[in-house]
C-alpha positions in Angstrom: 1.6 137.9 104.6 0.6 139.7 108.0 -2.0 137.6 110.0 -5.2 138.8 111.2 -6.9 138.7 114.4 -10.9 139.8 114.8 -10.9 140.3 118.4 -14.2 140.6 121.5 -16.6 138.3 119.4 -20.0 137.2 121.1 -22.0 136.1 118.8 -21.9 133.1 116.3 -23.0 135.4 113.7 -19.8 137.4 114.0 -17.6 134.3 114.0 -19.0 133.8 110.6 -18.3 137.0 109.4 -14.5 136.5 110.6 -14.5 133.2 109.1 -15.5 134.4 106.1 -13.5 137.6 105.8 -10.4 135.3 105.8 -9.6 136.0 109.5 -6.3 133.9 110.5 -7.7 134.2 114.4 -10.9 135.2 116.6 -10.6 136.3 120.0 -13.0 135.5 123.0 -12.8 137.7 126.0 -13.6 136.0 129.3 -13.5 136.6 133.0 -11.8 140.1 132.8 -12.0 142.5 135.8 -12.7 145.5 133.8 -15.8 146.8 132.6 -16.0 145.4 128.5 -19.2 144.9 126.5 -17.0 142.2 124.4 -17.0 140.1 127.7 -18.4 136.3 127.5 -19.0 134.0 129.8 -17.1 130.6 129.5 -20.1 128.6 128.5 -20.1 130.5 125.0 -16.3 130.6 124.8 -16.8 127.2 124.6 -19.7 127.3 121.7 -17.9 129.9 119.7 -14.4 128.0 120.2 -16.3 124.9 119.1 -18.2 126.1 116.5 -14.5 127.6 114.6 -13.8 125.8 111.8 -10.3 124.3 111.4 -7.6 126.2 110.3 -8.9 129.3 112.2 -6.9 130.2 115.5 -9.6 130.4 118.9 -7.5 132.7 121.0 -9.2 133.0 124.7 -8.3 136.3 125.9 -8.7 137.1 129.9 -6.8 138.9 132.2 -6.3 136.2 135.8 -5.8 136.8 139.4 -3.7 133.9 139.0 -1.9 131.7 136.8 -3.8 129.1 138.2 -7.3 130.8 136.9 -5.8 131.0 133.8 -5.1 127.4 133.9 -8.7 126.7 134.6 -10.2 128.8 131.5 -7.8 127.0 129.0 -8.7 123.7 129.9 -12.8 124.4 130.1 -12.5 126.6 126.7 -9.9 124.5 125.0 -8.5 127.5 122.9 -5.6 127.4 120.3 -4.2 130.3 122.1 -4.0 132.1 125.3 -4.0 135.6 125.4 -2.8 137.1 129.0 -3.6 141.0 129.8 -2.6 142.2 133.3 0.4 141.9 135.7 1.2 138.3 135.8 5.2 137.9 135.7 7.5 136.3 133.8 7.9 133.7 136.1 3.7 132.7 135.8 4.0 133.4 132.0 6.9 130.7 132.1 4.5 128.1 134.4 1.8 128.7 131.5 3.7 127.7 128.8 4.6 124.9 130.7 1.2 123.7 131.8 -0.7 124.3 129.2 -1.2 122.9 125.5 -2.3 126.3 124.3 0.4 128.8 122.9 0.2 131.4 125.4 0.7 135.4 124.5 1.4 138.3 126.9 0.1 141.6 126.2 2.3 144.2 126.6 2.3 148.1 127.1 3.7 150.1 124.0 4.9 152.8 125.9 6.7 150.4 127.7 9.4 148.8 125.7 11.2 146.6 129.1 8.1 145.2 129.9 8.1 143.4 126.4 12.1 142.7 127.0 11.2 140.6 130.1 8.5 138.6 128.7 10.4 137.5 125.3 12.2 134.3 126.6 9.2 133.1 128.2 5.8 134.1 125.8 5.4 132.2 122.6 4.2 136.0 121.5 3.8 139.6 122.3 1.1 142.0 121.7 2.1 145.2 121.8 -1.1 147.4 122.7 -1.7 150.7 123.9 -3.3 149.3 127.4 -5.3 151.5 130.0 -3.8 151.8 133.7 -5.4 148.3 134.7 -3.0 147.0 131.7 -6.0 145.9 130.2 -6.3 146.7 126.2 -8.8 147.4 123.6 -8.8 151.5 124.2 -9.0 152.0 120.6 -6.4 154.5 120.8 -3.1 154.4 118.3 0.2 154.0 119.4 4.2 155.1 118.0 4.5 152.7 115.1 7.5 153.5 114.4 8.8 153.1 118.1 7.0 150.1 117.9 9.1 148.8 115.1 12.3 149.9 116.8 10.7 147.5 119.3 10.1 144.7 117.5 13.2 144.1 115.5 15.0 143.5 119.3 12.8 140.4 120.0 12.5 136.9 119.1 8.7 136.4 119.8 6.4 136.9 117.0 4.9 140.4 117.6 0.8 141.3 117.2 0.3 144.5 116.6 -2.9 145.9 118.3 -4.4 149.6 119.7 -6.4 151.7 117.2 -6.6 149.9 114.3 -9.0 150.4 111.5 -9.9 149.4 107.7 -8.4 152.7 106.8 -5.0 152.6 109.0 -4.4 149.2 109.2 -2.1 148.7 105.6 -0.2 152.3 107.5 0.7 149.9 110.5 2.0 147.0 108.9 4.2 148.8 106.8 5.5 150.6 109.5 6.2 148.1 111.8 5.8 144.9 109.9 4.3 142.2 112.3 3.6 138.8 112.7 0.1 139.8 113.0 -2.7 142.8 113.6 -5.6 142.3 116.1 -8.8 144.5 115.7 -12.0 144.8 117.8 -13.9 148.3 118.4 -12.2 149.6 114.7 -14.3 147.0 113.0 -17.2 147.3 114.8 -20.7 148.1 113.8 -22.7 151.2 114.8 -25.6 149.9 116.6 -22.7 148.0 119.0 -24.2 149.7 122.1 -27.6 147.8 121.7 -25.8 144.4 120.5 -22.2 144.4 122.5 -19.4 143.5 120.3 -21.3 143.1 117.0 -18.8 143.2 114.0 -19.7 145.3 110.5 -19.4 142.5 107.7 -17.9 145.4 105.4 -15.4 146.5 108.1 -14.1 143.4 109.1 -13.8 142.1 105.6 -11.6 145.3 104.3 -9.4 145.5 107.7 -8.4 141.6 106.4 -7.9 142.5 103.0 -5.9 145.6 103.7 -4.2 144.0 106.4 -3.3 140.9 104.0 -2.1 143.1 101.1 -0.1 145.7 102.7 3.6 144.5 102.2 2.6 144.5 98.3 1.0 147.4 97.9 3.6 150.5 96.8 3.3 153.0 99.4 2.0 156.1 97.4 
């Protein structure tokens, strides 16, 4: 069964809705250099993270100047997960999984299949996004699944699908490319998000999980 992901929460009213859609993992975006209404600031990383219940994956999702920043969040947050946008190398990747008790993930660019190749001995995952030119994610836009699945079947790390998804394509993706996992955030969002940044529709988020969940049985048509 394919994991889910409900990513850019920021409220504890959203992490209930997640919770209670049957979501495998939440993210919380922190200290990112790019402009994101999904950005919190560590003090509530730490509420949400504390508030998860168990069983429920806190991933803390932040794109560092340094691997030493990173370092930092993780041990103030105290995530499950660490999920690393931006141009740290392999060699910094390597020092985080190292250092610190949290699994650590690497997002990588779809269009860029060598970049994934270089972080695979050293991530304990890969999400394959389609990123902007900063190399952060969350555009919302779609990606080559089936590249994408090419992709995959060359790597040991788990891969998390990510970039576009919605309720409506989601069961499309994982039969296509057949991942570990799927992470969502604007494609489950609801439609007064510009007034309350990052609020999740209850209905979206809870038929992204189930479609995501059921995919590999349903018959494709």
């Amino acid at each position: 069964m394919t994991r889910t992901k409900i990513c850019g929460l920021t409220r504890r009213e959203d992490l209930e809705v997640a919770v209670e859609a049957g979501a495998d993992a939440v993210g919380l975006l922190v200290d990112v250099p790019v402009d994101s209404p999904r950005e919190i600031d560590v003090q509530r990383a730490v509420e949400l993270a504390d508030a998860a219940p168990p069983f429920v994956t806190t991933v803390l999702v932040t794109m560092p100047d340094s691997p030493e920043r990173a370092v930092e969040l993780v041990r103030a947050v105290e995530p499950d997960a660490l999920q690393i946008h931006g141009e740290l190398g392999a060699g910094d990747l390597a020092y985080l999984t190292a250092t610190v008790e949290a699994k650590v993930l690497k997002v990588v660019d779809a269009a860029d299949p060598e970049q994934a190749r270089r972080y695979d001995e050293v991530a304990d995952g890969l999400l394959v996004d389609s990123v902007d030119d900063e190399g952060a994610g969350g555009t919302g836009r779609t990606h080559d699944w089936e590249r994408t699945a090419e992709l995959a079947a060359t790597l040991d790390s788990p891969v998390v699908l990510a970039g576009g998804l919605t309720p409506a394509n989601v069961a499309d993706a994982v039969r296509a490319v057949e991942p570990f996992a799927v992470d969502v955030a604007s494609g489950v969002e609801a439609d007064d998000v510009e007034s309350v940044p990052g609020r999740k529709d209850p209905d979206a988020v809870a038929e992204f999980v189930t479609a995501a969940k059921r995919a590999r049985t349903t018959p494709t048509p």
